[in-house]
C-alpha positions in Angstrom: -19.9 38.9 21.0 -21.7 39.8 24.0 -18.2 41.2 25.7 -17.3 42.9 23.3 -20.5 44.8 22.9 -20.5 45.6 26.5 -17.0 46.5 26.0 -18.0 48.9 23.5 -20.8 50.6 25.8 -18.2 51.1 28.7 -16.0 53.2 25.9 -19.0 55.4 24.9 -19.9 55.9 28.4 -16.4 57.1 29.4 -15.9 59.3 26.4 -19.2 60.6 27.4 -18.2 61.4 30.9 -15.0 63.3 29.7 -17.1 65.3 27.3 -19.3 66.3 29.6 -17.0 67.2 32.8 -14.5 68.8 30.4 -11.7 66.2 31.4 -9.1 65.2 28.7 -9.2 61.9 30.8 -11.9 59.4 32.2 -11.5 55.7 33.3 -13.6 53.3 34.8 -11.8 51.8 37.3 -12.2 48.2 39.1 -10.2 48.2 42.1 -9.0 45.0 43.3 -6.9 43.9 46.4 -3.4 45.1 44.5 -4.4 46.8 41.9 -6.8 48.9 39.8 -7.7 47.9 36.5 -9.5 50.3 34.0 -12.1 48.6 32.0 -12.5 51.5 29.9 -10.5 54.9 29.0 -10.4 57.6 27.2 -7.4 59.9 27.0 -5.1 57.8 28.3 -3.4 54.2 27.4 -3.3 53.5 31.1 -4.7 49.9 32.0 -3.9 49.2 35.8 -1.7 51.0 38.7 -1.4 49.8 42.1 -4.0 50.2 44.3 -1.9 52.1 46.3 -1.8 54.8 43.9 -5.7 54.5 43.2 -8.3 57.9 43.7 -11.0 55.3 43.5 -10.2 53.2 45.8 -11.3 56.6 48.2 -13.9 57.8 46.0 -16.2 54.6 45.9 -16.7 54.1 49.4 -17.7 57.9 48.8 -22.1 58.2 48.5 -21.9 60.9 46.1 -19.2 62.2 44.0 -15.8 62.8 45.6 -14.0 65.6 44.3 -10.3 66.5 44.4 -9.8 70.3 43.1 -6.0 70.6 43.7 -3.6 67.0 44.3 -0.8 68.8 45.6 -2.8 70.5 48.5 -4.5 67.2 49.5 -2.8 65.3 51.9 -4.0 61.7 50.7 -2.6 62.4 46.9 0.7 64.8 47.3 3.6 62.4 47.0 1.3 59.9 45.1 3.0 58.9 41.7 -0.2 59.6 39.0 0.2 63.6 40.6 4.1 63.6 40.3 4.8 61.8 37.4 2.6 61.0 34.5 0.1 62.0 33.9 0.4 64.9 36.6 -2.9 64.6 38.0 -4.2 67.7 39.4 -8.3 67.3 39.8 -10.2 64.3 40.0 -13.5 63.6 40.2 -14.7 60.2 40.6 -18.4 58.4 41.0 -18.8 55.6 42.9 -19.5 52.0 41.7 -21.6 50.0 43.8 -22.8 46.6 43.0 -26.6 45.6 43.1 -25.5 43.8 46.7 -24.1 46.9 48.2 -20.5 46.3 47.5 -18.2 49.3 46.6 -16.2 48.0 43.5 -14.5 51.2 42.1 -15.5 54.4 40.4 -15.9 56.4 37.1 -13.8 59.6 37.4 -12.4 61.9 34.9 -9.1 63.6 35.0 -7.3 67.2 34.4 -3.8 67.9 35.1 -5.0 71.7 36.0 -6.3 72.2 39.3 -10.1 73.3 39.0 -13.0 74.8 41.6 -14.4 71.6 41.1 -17.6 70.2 39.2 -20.9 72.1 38.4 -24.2 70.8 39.6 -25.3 69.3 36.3 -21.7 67.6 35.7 -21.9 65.7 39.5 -25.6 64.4 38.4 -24.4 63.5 35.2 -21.2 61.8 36.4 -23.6 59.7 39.0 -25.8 58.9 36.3 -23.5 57.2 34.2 -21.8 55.3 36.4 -25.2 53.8 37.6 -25.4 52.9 33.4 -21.6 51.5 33.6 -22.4 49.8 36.7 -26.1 48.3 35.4 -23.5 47.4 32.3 -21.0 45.3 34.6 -24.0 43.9 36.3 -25.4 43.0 32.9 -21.7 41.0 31.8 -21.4 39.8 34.5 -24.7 38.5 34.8 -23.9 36.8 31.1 -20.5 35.5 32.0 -22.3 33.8 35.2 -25.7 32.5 32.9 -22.5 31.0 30.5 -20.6 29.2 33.1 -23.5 27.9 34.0 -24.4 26.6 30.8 -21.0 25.1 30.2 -20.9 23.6 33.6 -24.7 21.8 32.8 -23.2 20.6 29.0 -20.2 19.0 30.7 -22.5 17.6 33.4 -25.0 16.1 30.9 -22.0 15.1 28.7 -20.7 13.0 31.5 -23.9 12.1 32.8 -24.7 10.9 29.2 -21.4 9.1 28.9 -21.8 7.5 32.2 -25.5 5.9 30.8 -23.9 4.9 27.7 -21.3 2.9 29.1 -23.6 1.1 31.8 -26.2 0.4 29.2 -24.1 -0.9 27.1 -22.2 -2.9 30.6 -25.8 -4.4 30.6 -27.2 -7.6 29.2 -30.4 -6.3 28.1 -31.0 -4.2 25.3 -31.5 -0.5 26.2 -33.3 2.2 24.5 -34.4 5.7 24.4 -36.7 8.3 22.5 -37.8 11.4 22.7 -40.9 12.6 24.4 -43.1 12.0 20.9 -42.1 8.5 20.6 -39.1 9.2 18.5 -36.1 6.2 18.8 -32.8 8.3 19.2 -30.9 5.9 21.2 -30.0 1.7 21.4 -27.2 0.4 23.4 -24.4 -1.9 21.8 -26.8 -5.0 23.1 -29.6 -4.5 20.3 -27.4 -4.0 18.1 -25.4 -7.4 18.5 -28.7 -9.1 19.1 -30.8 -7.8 15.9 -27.7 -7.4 13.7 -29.0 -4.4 12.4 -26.8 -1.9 11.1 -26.1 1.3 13.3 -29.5 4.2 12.6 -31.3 1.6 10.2 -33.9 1.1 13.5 -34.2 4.9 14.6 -37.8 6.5 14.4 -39.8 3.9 13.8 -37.9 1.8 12.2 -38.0 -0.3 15.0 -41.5 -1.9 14.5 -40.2 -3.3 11.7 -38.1 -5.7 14.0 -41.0 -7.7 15.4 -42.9 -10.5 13.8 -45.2 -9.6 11.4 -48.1 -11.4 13.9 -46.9 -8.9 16.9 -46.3 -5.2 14.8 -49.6 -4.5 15.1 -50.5 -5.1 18.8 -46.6 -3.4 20.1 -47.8 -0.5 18.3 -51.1 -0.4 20.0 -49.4 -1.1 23.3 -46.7 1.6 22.6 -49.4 4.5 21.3 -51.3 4.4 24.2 -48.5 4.5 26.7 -47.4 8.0 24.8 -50.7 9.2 25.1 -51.2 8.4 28.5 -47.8 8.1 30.2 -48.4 4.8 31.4 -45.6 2.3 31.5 -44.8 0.2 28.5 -44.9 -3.8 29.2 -45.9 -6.4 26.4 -44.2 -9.8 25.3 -43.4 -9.9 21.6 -41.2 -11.6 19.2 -38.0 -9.9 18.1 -36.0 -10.8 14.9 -32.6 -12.1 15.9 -29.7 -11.5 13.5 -29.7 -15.4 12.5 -32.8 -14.3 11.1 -35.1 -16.9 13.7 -37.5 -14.8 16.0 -36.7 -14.5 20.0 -39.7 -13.8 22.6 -38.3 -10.9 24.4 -40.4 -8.6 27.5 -40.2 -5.6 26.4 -40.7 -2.4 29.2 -40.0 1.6 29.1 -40.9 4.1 32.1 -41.2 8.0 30.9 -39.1 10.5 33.1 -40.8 13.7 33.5 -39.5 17.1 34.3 -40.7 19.1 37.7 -44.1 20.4 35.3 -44.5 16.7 35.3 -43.8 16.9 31.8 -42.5 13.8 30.0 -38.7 14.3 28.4 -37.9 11.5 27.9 -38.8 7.6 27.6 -36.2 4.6 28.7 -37.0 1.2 28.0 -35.3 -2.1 28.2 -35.7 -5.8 25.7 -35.0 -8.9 27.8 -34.7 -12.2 26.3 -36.7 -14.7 27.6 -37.6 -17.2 24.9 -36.0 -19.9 27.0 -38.3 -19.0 30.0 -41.2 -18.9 27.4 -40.5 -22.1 25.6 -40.2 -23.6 28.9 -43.5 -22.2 30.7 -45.9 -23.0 27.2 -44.2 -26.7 27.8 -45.0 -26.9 31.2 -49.0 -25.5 30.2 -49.3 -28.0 27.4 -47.9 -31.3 30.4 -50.2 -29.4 32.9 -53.2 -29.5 30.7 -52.9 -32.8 29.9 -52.4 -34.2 33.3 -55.5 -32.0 34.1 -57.6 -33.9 31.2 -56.3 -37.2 32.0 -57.4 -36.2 36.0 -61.3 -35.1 34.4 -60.9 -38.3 32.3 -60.4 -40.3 35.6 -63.1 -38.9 37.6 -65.6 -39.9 34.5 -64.2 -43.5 34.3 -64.4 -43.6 38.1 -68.2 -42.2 37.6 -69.1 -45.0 34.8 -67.3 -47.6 37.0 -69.7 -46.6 40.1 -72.7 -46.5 37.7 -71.6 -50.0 36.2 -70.8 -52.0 39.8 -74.8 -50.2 41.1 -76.3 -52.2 38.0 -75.6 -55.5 39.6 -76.8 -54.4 43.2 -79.7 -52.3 42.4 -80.2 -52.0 46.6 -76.7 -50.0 46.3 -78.1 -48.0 43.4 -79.6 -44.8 45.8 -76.1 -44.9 47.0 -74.1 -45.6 43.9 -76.0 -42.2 42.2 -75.0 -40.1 45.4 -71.2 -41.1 45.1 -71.6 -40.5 41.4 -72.9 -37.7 42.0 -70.1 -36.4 44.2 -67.2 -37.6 42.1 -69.3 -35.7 39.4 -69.1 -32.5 41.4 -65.8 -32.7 41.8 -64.9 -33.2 38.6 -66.8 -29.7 37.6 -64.8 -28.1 40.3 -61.2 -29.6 39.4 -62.2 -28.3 35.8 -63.1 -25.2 36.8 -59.5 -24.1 38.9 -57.2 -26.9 36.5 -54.7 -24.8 34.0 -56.3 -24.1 30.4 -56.1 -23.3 27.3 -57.0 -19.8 25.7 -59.8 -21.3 24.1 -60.5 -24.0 26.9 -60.5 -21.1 29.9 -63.9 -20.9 31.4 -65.7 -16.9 31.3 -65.1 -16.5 34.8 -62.4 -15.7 36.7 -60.6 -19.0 37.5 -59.9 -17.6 41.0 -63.3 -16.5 41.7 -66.0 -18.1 44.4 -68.8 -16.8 42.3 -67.7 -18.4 38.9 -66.6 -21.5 40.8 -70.2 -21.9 42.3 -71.7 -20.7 39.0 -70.2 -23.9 37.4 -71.1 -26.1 40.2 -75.2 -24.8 40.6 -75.0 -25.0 36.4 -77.0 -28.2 36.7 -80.0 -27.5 39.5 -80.8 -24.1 37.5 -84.0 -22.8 35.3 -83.4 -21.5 32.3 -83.8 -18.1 33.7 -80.9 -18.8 36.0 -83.0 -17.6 39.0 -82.7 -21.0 41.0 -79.5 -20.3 42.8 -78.7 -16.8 43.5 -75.3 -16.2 44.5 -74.5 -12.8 46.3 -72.3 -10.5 47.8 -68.3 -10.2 47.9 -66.3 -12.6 45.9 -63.5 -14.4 46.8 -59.8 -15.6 45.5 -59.8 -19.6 45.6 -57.3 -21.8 44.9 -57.5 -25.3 43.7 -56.6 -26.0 47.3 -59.9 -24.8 48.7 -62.1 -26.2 45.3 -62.8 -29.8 46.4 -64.2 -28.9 49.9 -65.9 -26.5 48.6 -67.7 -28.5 45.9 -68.3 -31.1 48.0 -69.9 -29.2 50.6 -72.1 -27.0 48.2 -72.9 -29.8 45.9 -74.5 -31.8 49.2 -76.2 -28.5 50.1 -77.6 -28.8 46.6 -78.6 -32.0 46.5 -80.3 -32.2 49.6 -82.3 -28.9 48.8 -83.0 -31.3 45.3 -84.4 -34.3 47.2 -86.0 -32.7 50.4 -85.8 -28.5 51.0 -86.1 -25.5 48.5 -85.0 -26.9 45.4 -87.8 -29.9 45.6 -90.3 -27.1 44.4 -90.9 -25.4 41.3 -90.9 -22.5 42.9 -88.1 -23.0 45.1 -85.1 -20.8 45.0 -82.0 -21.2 47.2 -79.8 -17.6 47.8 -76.0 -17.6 48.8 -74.7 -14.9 50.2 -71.5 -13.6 50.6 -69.9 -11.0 53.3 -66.0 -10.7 54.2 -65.4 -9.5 57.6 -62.8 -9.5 59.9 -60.5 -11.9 58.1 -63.4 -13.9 58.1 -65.8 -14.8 55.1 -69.4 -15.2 56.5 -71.5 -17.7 53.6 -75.4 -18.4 54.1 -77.6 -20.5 52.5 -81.2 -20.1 52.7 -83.9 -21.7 50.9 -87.2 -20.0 50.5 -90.5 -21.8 48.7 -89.9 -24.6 49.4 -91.9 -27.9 51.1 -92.7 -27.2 55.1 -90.2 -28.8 57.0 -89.3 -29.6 60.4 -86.2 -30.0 62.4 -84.8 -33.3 62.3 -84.1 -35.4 65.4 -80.7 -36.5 64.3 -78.4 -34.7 61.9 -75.4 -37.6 61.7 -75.7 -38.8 58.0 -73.3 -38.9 55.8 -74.1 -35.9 53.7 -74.3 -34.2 57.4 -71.1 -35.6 57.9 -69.9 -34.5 54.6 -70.0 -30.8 55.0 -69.0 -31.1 58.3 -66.1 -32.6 56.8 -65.6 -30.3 54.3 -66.5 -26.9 56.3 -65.2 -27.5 59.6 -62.0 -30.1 59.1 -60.7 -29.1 55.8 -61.6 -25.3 55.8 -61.2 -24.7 59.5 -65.0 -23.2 59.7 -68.0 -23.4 61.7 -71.3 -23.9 60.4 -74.7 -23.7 61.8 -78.4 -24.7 61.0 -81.8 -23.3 61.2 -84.7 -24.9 60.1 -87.6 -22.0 59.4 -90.8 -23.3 58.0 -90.2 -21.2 54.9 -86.8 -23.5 54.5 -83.3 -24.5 55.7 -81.4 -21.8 56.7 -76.9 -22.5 57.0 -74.5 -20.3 57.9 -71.0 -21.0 57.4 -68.0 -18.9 58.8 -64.8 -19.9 57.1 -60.7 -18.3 57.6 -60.2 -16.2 54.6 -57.0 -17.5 54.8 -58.6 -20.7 54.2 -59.8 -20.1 50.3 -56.0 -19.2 49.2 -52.7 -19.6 49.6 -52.1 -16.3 48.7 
């Protein structure tokens, strides 16, 4: 439609030209290497001659018009064919075409087969003036013709690249899918389809949600809304009806791909099935748990046993209570790091020094919880590092219990916490408490205990200060030393 409208505009212009110049004939010639074709005419049937034979080809390396009163007297056209045979050209007058780039391409020139003075003033300007219009014409079809191409090349490359995704999602074993930027489901691979056993369209638009268990539509949605609102990545584990009619878990993940506005055009997402993996890992929870609570269970039989033996020795029963003590301590931290339940998971982070120490001071605090004050940066722990470190703050505790900061009832005790260096610097310093004085020997057990625990087990160093105001440690331990990660 486009071509032929253009078509029609290089007629008009043409007719115009011979109208105006008084020729029985105008063309619009494109000259090529052999030959000159005439996109438009009037006057004449003529379509193409040789280029041999061509005016143009002169008259549009010409920067104005180039004129031609009388063939036969002009050298360049005498013997030429157009002026000796048909249609016994005698004047010419052509206009040069020039492309936007500065390339000659041909003219618009009118005919007469009378030889004539030549063109008036107004007829040159006129004849220049329309073949800047034909030329801005050509410009414009050509500018179409290219602007089509294009378009056809891009469908053919997105119909192969769309071919190509097609057959490599549906190559892969998960189950792929697509929707438009608003969410809309447009696309599943042959995958879903074989696992749900839904018929072909049933899930498009949202009639996907209606695949999940009825327990997980609620929260996918949730999930799924907020990752079209905000472009973040879509990730959540939820059941999926298979076509047996039992539900699969399966992981369920989509990235959006944006345009160079940073636009999103699109979302691709993938369903993998891992219900084996998840029966598996919630079977290895529930034996983990339970060899946990059997573990707690021992340290308490191990505590009564202690407390039991100390009742026949009473002079063993300052030492039984200690031990008990201990085993008691670690107990709290074994409980604290051990797998859990959802409902058995303590409110910390299981990972965290300051929830770990939390559970451990639970016993020597106020109701206020202003007894131990616990600082600073936290830490990742393992269940590696838990059992020296109860030990060695429960020892800390107890002895600020019997004989430093805690033996008041205004005595406070402050941890603090600094990483540095790959290093984690930890003091303890009591405040309020009874006046003491250094001791002349510092090899008891308990001394020996977090010296154990500190130095041997956690690769630290650990020093002392004994202030009047109370005991001051400082312990400097490998942060390598609290995890394994």
């Amino acid at each position: 439609m486009a071509g032929a409208r253009a078509k029609g505009q290089l007629d008009d212009l043409v007719s115009f030209a011979a109208e105006l110049c008084g020729a029985p004939v105008a063309l619009l010639s494109l000259v090529e290497e052999e030959y000159q074709r005439f996109l438009a005419r009037a006057g004449t049937d003529l379509e193409q001659t040789p280029r041999s034979m061509s005016f143009c080809a002169h008259a549009m390396h010409y920067h104005d018009v180039m004129e031609v009163p009388d063939a036969r007297e002009d050298p360049r056209f005498v013997d030429n064919a157009l002026v000796t045979g048909e249609p016994y050209v005698r004047f010419y007058a052509g206009a040069p075409l020039v492309s936007t780039e500065g390339v000659p391409l041909g003219a618009l020139c009118v005919l007469a087969p009378d030889p004539r003075e030549g063109l008036t003033r107004f007829q040159r300007d006129g004849l220049t003036i329309l073949a800047k219009a034909a030329m801005g014409r050509l410009d414009d079809r050509r500018t179409a013709r290219e602007q089509a191409s294009a378009e056809a090349e891009a469908r053919r490359t997105l119909e192969a690249s769309d071919l190509k995704f097609r057959t490599l999602a549906d190559t892969m074993p998960q189950m792929v899918w697509a929707t438009q930027p608003d969410g809309f489901h447009d696309y599943y691979n042959a995958r879903w389809y074989e696992f749900t056993g839904a018929p072909a369209g049933t899930t498009d638009g949202e009639g996907w949600n209606g695949m999940f268990h009825p327990e997980d539509q609620d929260r996918a949605w949730t999930i799924w809304r907020h990752s079209l609102a905000t472009g973040e990545p879509y990730n959540i584990e939820y059941r999926l009806r298979h076509f047996d009619g039992t539900y699969r878990w399966v992981l369920g993940r989509a990235l959006p791909v944006r345009d160079e506005s940073g636009s999103i055009t699109r979302w691709f997402g993938t369903c993998t099935d891992i219900h084996e993996q998840k029966l598996a890992y919630e079977e290895r929870e529930v034996i983990s748990q339970e060899l946990s609570h059997r573990i707690k269970n021992i340290f308490a039989v191990i505590a009564g046993l202690i407390a039991f033996a100390a009742r026949g020795k009473p002079e063993f029963a300052g030492v039984a209570t200690d031990l008990r003590h201990r085993i008691t301590a670690l107990g709290r931290a074994h409980d604290f790091v051990r797998p859990h339940s959802a409902n058995s998971r303590p409110a910390a982070a299981q990972n965290s020094l300051h929830g770990l120490l939390h559970e451990l001071f639970e016993p020597y605090q106020r109701v206020d919880g202003l007894r131990l004050i616990v600082t600073g940066d936290d830490v990742t722990i393992d269940d590696r590092s838990a059992t020296p470190l109860a030990l060695l703050f429960h020892e800390l505790a107890t002895n600020a219990t019997k004989y430093g900061g805690l033996s008041t009832e205004l005595g406070i005790v402050r941890v603090a916490i600094a990483v540095q260096d790959g290093s984690v610097m930890l003091r303890w310093s009591e405040e309020n408490g009874p006046i003491i004085t250094e001791p002349t020997t510092i090899s008891g057990f308990g001394t020996q205990l977090i010296e154990m625990s500190a130095v041997r087990q956690l690769g630290g160093t650990v020093t002392r200060a004994w202030n009047s105001d109370g005991l001051i440690v400082d312990m400097t331990i490998p942060t390598a030393a609290f995890s394994r990660g």
